[in-house]
Each structure stands twice: as C-alpha cells, then as structure tokens.
N, C-alpha and C positions, 0 to 999 in steps of 0.2 A: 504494500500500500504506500510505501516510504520513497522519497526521491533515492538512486541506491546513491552512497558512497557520500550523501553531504556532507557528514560531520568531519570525514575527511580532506574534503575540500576543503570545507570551513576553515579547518583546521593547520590546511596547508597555506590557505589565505591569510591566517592572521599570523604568521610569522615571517611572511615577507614584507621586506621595507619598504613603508610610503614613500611618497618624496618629501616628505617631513621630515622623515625619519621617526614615526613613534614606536616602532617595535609592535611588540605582540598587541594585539588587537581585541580578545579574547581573556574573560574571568571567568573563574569557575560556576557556572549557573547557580543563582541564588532567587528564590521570588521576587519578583516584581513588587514594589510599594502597591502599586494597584492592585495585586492579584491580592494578595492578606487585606485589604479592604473588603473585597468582595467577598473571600472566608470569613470576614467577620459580621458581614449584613449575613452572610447567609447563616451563623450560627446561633443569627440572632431571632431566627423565625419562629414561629409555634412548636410546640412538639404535636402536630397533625397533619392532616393532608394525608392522600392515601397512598400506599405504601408496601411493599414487597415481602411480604415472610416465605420463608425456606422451610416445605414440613420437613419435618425431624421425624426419626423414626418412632414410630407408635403414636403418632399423634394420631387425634382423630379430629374433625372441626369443631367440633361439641367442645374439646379441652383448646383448640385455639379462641375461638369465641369468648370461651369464658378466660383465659391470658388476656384478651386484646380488651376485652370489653366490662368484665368481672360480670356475663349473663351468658351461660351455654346454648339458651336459645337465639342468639343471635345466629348460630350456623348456617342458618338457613339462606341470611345475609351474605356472607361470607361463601356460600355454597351460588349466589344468585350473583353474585360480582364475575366468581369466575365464570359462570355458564355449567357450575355442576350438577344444576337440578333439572339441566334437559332432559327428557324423556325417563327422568327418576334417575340418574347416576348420580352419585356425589361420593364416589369414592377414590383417595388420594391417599400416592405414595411418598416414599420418602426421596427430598429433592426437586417436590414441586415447587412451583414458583408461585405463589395466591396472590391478589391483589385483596390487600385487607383497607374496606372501606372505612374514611375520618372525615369526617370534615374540615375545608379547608378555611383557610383567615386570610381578611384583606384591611389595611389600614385607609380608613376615610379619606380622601382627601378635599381641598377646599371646593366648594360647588358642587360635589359630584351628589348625586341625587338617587334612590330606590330605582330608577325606571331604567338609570344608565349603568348602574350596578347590576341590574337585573339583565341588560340587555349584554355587559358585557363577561358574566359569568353563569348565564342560564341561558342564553342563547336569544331572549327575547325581553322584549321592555313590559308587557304584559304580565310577568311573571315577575314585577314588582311585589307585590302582595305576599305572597311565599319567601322572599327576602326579608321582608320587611316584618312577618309575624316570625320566622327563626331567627329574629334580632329582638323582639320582644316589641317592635316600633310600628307607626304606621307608614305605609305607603307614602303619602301623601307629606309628611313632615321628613324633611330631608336628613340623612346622618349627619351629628357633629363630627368636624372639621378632627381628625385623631383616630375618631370611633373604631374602635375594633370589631369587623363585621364577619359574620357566622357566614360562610358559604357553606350550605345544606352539600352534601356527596348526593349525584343523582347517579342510579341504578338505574341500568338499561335493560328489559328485559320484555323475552321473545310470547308473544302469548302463543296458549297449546288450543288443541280443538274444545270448546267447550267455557273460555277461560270469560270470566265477567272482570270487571275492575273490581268491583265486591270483593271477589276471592283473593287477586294480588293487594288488594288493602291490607284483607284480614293477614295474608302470607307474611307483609313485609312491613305493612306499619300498624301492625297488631290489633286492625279495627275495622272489621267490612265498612262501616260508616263513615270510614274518610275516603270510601271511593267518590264521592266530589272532588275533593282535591286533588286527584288524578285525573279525572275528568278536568276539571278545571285547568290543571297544568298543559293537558295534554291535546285543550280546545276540542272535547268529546261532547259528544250529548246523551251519546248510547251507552249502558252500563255491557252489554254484551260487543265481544273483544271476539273480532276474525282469526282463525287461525295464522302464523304470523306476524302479526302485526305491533309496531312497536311500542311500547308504554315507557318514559322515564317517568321515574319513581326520586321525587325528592325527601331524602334523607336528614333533618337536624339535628335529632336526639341524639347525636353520636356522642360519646364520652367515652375516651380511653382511659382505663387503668394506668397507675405508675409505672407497672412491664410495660403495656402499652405503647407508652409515651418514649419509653427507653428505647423499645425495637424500634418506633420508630423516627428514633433522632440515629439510630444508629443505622437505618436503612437508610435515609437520608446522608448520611456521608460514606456510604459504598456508592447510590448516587453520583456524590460528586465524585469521589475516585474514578466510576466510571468516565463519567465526563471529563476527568482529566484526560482522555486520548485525545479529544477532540484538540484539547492546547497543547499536545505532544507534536500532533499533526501541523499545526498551526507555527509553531515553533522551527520545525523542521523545514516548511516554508522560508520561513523566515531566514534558516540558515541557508539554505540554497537561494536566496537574494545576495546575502552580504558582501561573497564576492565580486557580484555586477555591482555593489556601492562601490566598493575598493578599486573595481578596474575601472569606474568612471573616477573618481577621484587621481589614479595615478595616469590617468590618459586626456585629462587637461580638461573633461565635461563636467565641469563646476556646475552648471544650470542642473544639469541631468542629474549630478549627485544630489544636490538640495532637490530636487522634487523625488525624486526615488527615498531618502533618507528622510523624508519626512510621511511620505506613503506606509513607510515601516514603522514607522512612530503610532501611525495610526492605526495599525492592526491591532486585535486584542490579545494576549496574553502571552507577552515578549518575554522572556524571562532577564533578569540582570544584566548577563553580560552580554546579550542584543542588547539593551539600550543602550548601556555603555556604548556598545561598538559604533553602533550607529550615529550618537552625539558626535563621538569623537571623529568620525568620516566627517559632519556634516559643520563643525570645527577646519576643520582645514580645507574644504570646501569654499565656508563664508570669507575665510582670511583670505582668499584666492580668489573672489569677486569684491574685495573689500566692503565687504557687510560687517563695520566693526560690532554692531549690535549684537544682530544673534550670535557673531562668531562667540562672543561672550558669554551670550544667554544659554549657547550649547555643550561651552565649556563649563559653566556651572553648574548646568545639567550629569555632564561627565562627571566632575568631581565627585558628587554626592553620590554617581553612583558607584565610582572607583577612589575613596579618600585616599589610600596611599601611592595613586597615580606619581610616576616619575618624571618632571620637564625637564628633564638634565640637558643643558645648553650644550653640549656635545650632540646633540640629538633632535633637538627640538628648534624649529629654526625662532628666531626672534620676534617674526611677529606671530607667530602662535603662541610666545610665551606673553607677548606683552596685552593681547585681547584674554589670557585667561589669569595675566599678572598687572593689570591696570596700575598704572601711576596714579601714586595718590599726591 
C-alpha cells in the first residue's frame, strides 16, 4: 500500500548538503504539537457513543447486556444492533465483533436550535421533538449555548412477515404503546409493517454501567490506534514529497519550494521532524527570494521544533544566520 523504499530516500535526502550547507535535515519523529491537541479533545469526550466488544469465550448476550448495561434483558438490543435476531439466530462465538449500542453526546452550540440538531443527527428537522423530549426540553425552546445534548442511538431494523410496530415497541422499547413514536419517527400511519420494510427505532434510555463506560473508553482508543494508519499513510506521503522540496531548493526554484513547502505545512498529521524539515527548506528558500519576514517567521518555527539546532558559521551561510539571529 506504501510508496516502496521512501524512508530510504528520505533518508538519503537529508544527509546531502544544501547549498546552505545545513547538514542533516531529518529528527527522530516525535508528535506533532497538533497531533496531542487532538488526543486530548478526543480524550476528553463522553464515555459513550456506540462501540465494538470482542465476545470472549463463554459469553453469552444475556451476560454482555447485563456488563454493558447492568439489565440482561437488554440482549435482545444488542442481538437487534447486530442483525442476530433475523429469522431467530442470535447465536455468537468467541471473536465476534458486536456493535454495543450508547448513546451519543453533542455540545450546544450558539444559535443552533432542536430542528437543526434534529436535522443534522436524525437525519430530518421533523424529528425535533424526539430530541428535544430525550433532553428532557421542548422542541420549540432552543438548547442553551454549552448544553450537553443526549443523541438517542437509532436501531435499524428489518421487519419479518406478520410484524406491526406494536410488537417492535413492545421488542425494543419495552411498550407496544409507544408504537406512535415509531410511527411518528418513521412518518407511518399504518401500525401493520410489510415484510421488509425499514423501521428506525430511536433509543435514549441508554445508561452504561462503570464496565461499560471503561470498554468503552477503551474501544474508543483501539479506534484511534486504528486510525493511526491513516497518518502513517499520510506521513509517508509526506516523506516521499520532501525530496522534490530539497531538489527544488538546491536547483534554484525558490517560488516552487515556498508553494510546495507550505502545501506540506498544510496537510494533516506531519509528525516533528517533517515540520522541522520543511520550515527549514522553506528558511532558505525565503533568504533566496529575500522575504526577510517569513524567512524568520520559519526559522522560529524551526527552532521550536528542533531547540538544539546547530548555525555553526562554518556551515551556515550568513544570511541565514542573520534572518534566524536578528540584530538587536
């Protein structure tokens, strides 16, 4: 999936000499200030949202329900998220993969309103009302500005021959009598359900137990490890650019270096010593268009990301040193 042989390139790249002369080019990768930002908004999220358990051997749904929710009847939930209650199976070995349904959470923000909360996490602005009673709120008075808002988990599910909304009430929100509110949700009129046919099933009551809540914060950052290939990937881009900075920098395309070197600036999840590198290309770029500004503003970009950087005037011509060592 990888470009082959970048890092080796990379790697061959930053140890030949500019026409600076700065020497290696390349730190040992360390996070990005940005990247621990974003680990930290994300570890600062709910413990809910729905979320991945691993059966383990001898489970059965009745003893996750009651782990995830402290109610063994909820399995049926858990059995209806995956699709196990099609045609009556719900039997699971060890090494599945469940989706264990939570609800999720969104912070208010200024203006936003029931109808456009409704619209952009239920799918429709109609569906204000079902928001706005799993907040305990009306419809019509809008969230304060902070508010921490309940998004209901909706349950997809397939009806069989014979199936009313009645009976997926009673199934799943423990109450033939809230088959309105599936009708309702689902713009019905008719309580009798074609075979096929789709019903979402909005869920509030959800409340995880303290296991619960543990799996899942703790599925939640197998999540993002997952997700880190995506900025392995991204990365490794990145390093298969740096030598086209370099060969433009040592082949006289100052212009070309500063729009490329700042292209790379803009991509997401750079690790260290890409920024580094790329400051530092786009450092002796600006000194070579005489841009004393940024040449400076780049250079103390560099610093900070390389502090025991070396300007050894053996090495470094003068005016690079004197846009990153200003006369006072």
């Amino acid at each position: 999936m990888y470009v082959a042989h970048v890092e080796e390139a990379a790697a061959r790249a930053s140890t030949s000499p500019s026409t600076a002369g700065w020497g290696p080019l390349y730190s040992p990768p360390v996070r990005a200030k940005v990247l621990l930002v974003a680990l930290a908004a994300c570890t600062l999220a709910p413990d809910a949202s729905a979320f991945i358990h691993v059966v383990r051997p001898h489970e059965t749904l009745a003893d996750i329900a009651k782990r995830m929710y402290g109610d063994s009847r909820r399995e049926g939930l858990i059995a209806g998220a995956n699709a196990l209650d099609v045609q009556g199976g719900s039997a699971i070995v060890p090494g599945m993969r469940l989706e264990i349904p939570a609800c999720d959470f969104h912070r208010a923000q200024e203006s936003e309103t029931w109808p456009e909360l409704a619209r952009d996490f239920l799918g429709d602005e109609k569906r204000a009302d079902v928001l706005a009673r799993a907040n305990e709120a009306l419809a019509w008075v809008p969230p304060s500005p902070g508010q921490e808002i309940r998004v209901p988990y909706v349950l997809t599910y397939i009806a069989a021959e014979g199936d009313t909304t009645m009976q997926v009430a009673r199934k799943y929100l423990g109450d033939g009598n809230r088959a309105w509110e599936l009708d309702a949700y689902n713009g019905r009129k008719d309580w009798k359900l074609l075979r096929g046919e789709v019903v979402l099933i909005p869920i509030a009551d959800l409340e995880l137990t303290e296991a619960g809540k543990a799996e899942a914060r703790g599925a939640e950052a197998r999540a993002r490890s997952e997700a880190g290939g995506a900025a392995m990937q991204q990365q490794r881009k990145v390093s298969a650019e740096l030598p086209g900075l370099l060969g433009d920098v040592r082949a006289g395309r100052y212009v070309d270096a500063v729009a490329r070197g700042n292209r790379l600036l803009g991509q997401p999840d750079l690790n260290r010593g890409q920024l580094a590198a790329v400051q530092r290309a786009l450092v002796e770029a600006y000194v070579a268009l005489d841009a004393t500004g940024p040449a400076t503003a780049a250079c103390d970009e560099w610093r900070k990301l390389e502090p025991g950087a070396d300007l050894d005037p053996n090495y470094v011509s003068p005016k690079i040193r004197a846009v990153c060592h200003p006369p006072r």
